[in-house]
C-alpha positions as CSV (number, residue, x, y, z in Angstrom):
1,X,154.1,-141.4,119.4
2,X,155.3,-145.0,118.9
3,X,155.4,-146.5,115.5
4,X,152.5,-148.8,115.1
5,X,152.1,-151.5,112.2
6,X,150.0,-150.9,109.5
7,X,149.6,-152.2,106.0
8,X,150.8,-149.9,102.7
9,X,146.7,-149.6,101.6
10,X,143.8,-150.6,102.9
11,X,141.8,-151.8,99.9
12,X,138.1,-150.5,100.4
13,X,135.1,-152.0,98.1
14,X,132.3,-149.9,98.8
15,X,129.3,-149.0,95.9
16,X,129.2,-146.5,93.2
17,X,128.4,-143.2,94.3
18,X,125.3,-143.3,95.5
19,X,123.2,-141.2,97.9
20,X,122.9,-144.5,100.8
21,X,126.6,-143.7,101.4
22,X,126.7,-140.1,101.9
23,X,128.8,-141.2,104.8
24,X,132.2,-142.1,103.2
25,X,131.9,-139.3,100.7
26,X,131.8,-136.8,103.9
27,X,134.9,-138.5,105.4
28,X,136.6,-138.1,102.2
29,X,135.5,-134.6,101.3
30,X,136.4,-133.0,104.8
31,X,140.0,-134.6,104.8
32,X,139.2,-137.5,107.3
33,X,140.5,-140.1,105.2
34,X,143.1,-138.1,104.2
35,X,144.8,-137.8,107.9
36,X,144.5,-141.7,107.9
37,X,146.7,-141.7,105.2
38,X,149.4,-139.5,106.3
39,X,149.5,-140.9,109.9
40,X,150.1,-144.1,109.1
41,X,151.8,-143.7,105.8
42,X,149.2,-145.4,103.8
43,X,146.4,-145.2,101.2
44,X,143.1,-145.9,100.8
45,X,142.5,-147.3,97.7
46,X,138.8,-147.3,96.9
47,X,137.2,-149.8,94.6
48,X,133.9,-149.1,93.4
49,X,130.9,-151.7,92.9
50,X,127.8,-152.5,91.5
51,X,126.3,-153.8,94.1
52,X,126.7,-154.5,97.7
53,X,127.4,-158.2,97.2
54,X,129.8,-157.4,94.8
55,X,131.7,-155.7,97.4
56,X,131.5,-158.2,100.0
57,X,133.1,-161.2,97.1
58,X,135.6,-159.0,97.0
59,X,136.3,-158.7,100.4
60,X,135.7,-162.4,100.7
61,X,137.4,-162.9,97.7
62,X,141.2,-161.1,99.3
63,X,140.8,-158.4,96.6
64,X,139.5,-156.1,99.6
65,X,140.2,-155.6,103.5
66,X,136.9,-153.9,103.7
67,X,133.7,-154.0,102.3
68,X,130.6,-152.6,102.9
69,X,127.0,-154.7,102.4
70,X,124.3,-155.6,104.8
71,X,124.1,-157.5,108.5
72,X,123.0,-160.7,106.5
73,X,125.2,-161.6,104.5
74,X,128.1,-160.4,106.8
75,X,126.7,-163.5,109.2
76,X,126.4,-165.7,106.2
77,X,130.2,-165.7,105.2
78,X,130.6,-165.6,109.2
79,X,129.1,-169.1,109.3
80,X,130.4,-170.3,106.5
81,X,134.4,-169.8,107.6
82,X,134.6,-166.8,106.8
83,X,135.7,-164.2,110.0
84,X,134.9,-160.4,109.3
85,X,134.5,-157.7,112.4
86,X,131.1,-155.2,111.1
87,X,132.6,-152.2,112.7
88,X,130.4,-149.0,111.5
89,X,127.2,-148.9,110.3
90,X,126.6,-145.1,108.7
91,X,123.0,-146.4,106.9
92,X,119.6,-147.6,109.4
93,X,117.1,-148.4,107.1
94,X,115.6,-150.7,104.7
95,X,117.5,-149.3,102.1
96,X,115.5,-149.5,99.0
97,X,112.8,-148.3,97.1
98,X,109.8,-148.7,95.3
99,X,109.8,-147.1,91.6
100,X,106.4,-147.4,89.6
101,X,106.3,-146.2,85.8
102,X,105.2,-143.2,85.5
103,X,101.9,-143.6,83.3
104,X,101.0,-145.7,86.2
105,X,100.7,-143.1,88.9
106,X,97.3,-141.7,89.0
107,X,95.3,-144.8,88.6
108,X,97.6,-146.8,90.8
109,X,99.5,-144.4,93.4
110,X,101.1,-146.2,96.2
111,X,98.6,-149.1,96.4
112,X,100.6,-152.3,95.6
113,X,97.5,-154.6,95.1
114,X,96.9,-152.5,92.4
115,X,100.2,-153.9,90.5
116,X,98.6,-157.9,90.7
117,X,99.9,-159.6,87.4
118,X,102.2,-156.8,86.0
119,X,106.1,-157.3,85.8
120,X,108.3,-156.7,88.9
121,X,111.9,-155.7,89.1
122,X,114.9,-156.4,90.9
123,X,118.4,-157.1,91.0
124,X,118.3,-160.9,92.1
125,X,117.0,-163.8,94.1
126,X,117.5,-163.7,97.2
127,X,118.7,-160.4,97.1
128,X,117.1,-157.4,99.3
129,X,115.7,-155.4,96.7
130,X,113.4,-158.9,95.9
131,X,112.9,-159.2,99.7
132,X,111.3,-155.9,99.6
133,X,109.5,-156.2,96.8
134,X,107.8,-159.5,98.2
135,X,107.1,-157.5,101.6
136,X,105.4,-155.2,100.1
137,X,103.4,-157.3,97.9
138,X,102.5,-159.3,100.7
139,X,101.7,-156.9,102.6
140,X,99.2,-155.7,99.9
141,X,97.6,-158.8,99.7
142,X,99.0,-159.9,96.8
143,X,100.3,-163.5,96.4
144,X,104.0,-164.0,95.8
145,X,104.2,-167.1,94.5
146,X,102.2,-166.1,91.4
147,X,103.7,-162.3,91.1
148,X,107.2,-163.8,90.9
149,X,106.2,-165.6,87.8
150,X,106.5,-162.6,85.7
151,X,109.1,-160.8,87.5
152,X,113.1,-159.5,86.5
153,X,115.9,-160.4,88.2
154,X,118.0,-157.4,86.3
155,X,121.4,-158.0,88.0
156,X,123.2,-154.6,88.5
157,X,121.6,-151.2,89.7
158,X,122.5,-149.4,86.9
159,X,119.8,-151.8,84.5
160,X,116.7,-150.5,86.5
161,X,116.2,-147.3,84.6
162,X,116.8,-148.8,81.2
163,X,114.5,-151.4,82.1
164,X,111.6,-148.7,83.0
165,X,112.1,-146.1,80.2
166,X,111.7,-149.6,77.8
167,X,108.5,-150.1,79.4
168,X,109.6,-153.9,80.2
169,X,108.8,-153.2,83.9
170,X,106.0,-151.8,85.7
171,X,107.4,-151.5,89.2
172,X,111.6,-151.7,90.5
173,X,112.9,-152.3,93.8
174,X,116.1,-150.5,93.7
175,X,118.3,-147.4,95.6
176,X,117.2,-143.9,95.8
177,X,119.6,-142.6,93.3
178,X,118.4,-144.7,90.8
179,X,114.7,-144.1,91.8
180,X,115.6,-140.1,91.7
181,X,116.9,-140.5,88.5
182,X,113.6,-142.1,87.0
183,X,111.8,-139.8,88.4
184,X,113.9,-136.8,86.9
185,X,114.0,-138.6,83.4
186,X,110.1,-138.8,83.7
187,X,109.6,-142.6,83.8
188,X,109.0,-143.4,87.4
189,X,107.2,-142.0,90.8
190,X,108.2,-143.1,94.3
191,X,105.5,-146.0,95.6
192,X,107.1,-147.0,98.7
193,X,110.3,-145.5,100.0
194,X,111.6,-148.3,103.0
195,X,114.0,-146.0,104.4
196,X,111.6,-143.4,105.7
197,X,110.1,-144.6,109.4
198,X,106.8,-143.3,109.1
199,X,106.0,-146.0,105.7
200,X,108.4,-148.8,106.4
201,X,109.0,-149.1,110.2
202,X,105.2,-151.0,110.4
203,X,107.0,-153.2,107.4
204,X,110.1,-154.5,108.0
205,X,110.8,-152.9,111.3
206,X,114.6,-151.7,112.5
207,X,116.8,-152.4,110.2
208,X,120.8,-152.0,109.5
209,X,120.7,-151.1,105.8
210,X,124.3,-150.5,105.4
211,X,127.8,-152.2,107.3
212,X,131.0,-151.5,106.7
213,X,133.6,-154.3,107.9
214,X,136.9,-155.9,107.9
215,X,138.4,-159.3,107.4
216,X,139.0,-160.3,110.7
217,X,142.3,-160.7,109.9
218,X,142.7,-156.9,109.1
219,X,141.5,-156.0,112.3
220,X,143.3,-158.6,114.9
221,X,147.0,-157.4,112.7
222,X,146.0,-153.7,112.5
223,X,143.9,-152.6,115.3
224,X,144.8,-148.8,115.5
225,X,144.7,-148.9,111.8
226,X,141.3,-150.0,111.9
227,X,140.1,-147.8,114.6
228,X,141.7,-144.2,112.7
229,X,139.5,-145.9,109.8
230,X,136.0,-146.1,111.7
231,X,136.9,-142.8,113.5
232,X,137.4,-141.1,109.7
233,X,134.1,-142.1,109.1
234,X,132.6,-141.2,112.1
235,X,133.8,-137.5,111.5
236,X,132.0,-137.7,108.0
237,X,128.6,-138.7,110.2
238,X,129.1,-135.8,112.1
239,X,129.8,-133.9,109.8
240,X,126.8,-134.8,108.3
241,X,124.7,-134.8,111.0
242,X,125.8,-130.8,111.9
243,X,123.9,-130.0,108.2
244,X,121.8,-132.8,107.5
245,X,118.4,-130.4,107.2
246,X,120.3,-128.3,104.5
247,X,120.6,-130.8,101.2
248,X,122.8,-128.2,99.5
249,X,125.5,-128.2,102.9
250,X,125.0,-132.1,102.9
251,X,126.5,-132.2,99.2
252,X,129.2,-129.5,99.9
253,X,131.0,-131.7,102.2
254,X,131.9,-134.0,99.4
255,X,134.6,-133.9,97.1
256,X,134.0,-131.9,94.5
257,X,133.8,-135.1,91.9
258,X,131.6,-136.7,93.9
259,X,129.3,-133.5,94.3
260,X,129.0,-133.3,90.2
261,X,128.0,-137.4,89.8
262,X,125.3,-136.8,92.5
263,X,124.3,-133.1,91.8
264,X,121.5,-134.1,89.6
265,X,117.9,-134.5,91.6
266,X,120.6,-134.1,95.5
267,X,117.8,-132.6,97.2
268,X,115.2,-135.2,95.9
269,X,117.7,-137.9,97.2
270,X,118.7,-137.0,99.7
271,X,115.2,-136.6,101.4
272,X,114.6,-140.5,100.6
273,X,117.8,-141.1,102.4
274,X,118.3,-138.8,105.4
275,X,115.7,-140.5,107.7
276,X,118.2,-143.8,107.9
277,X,121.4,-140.8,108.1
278,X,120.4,-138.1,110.0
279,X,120.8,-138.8,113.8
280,X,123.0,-142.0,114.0
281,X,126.1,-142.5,115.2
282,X,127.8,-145.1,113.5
283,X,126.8,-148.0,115.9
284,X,124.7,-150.8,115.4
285,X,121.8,-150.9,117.9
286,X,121.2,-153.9,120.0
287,X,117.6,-153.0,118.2
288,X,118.6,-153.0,115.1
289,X,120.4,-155.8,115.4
290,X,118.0,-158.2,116.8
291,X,115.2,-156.9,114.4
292,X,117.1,-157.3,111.2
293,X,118.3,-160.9,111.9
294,X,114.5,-161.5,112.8
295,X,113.8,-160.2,109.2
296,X,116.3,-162.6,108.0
297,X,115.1,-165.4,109.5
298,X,111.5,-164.9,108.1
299,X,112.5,-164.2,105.2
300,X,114.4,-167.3,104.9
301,X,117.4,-165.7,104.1
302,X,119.0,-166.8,108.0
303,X,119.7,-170.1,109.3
304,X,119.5,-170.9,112.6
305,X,123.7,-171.4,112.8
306,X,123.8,-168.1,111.0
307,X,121.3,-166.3,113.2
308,X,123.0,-167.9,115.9
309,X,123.9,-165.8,119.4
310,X,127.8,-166.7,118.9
311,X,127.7,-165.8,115.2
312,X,125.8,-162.7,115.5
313,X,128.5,-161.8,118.7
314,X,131.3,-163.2,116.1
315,X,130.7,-160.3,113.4
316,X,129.0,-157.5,115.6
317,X,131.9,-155.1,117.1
318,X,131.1,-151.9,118.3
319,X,134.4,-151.2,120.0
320,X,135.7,-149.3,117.7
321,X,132.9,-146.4,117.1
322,X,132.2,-146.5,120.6
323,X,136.0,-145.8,121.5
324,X,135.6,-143.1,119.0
325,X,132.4,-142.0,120.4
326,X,133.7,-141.7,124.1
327,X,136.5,-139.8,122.8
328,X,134.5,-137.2,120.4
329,X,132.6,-136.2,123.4
């Protein structure tokens, strides 16, 4: 085959591990990432975050050629100058959850109007942990403007559970590892878990939790590079998708590393994350795509430039899973 060009590395932010992104830990655990390398005489070196928008500065930033976050902000930094191609989405789902203390769960349960005028958690303003906090609460019946007044913005994931076994929070938006591990250390119950369709479809409708993509730049100088990469992770979906009713295979696809981090409460976890796993295909869903930029918008977290047709055309490119697709077949 004819020599192609292709970078030495391709520099990939994603998150900690974390149950949300079984995906990538499939493609690396059953050698798909592995044949990237050695075809194109490369490496992926993979940069691990705190967050999703940590990721994404870093990929914005040029410490990264790809990044993985959620649809919004990708059409944020779109508008603003920014180019970058979303080309794989392995996550559909809201993405968070709701964690109540413990002490808290027979009087309250999952009713949030019952948590009026205690102390909120999440990671930031503006983020989507505090857009699904305020959904819910509105949803309750409970007035935002007044609940904010007491609320945490904690910063990184891995404050939640320190927060709630201090007792200086009564109820955390944050990711189901982090809600499975409060649960396991005794401190927290599940109230609301957005990525499971039967409780947060009537919510926040379809959503695309999880994106991975590119600088544009990447993609337009490394095409075939960038297509081996989505196709690597679309062998970890399906992968995953061949077990996903087994939590114990799910977990065996991973590297062995990676299995030990996330071994604790797995099959817990894994059954607040399969529903937004389980079944897709990498793509982003016209669906999905129109209902989470409709989300955006309401929430205020879209303007009308950035929810734009040509924007949202700008960052959305399904060619690449869908070549992948057509040839998996």
């Amino acid at each position: 085959a004819p020599k192609v060009a292709a970078p030495t590395e391709i520099r990939f932010a994603d998150i900690f591990p974390n149950a949300s992104f079984a995906v990538r830990y499939a493609a690396m655990g059953v050698g798909a990432f592995e044949k990237v390398e050695k075809e194109f005489g490369l490496k992926i070196n993979i940069t691990e975050a705190k967050s999703p928008r940590d990721t994404l500065l870093a990929m914005v930033g040029g410490q990264a050629d790809v990044s993985t976050s959620s649809l919004i902000p990708y059409l944020q930094v779109e508008q603003g100058g920014k180019n970058v191609a979303g080309v794989f989405a392995p996550f559909l789902g809201g993405g968070g959850v709701l964690v109540g203390l413990k002490q808290y769960e027979a009087v309250r349960g999952t009713n949030m109007a019952k948590y009026k005028g205690t102390i909120f958690g999440y990671t930031r303003e503006g983020s989507n942990s505090q857009l699904l906090m305020q959904l819910a609460s509105e949803n309750s019946g409970l007035v935002w403007a007044d609940e904010k007044k007491n609320a945490i913005a904690f910063g990184g994931t891995a404050a939640a559970l320190p927060l709630l076994k201090a007792g200086r929070v009564d109820l955390i938006a944050t990711d189901p590892t982090t809600a499975q591990a409060a649960i396991d250390a005794g401190v927290g119950y599940i109230v609301l878990n957005f990525n499971d369709p039967r409780t947060a479809t009537s919510l926040v409708g379809y959503q695309i939790g999880v994106l991975y993509a590119f600088n544009q730049s990447f993609v337009d100088k490394y095409p075939e590079v960038t297509a081996a990469f989505v196709a690597a992770l679309g062998k970890g979906l399906q992968a995953i998708n061949a077990v996903g009713d087994d939590p114990a295979k799910v977990l065996a696809l991973f590297p062995a590393a990676i299995q030990k981090q996330l071994s604790n409460g797995w099959e817990e976890q894994w059954a607040l994350v399969s529903p937004g796993i389980v079944g897709t295909d990498g793509s982003l869903p016209a669906k999905y795509v129109d209902e989470t930029i409709r989300f955006g918008v309401k929430a205020g977290q879209l303007t009308a430039a950035q929810s734009s047709a040509a924007n949202v055309r700008a960052v959305i490119d399904n060619s690449f899973i869908q070549k992948y697709l057509r040839g998996s077949k």
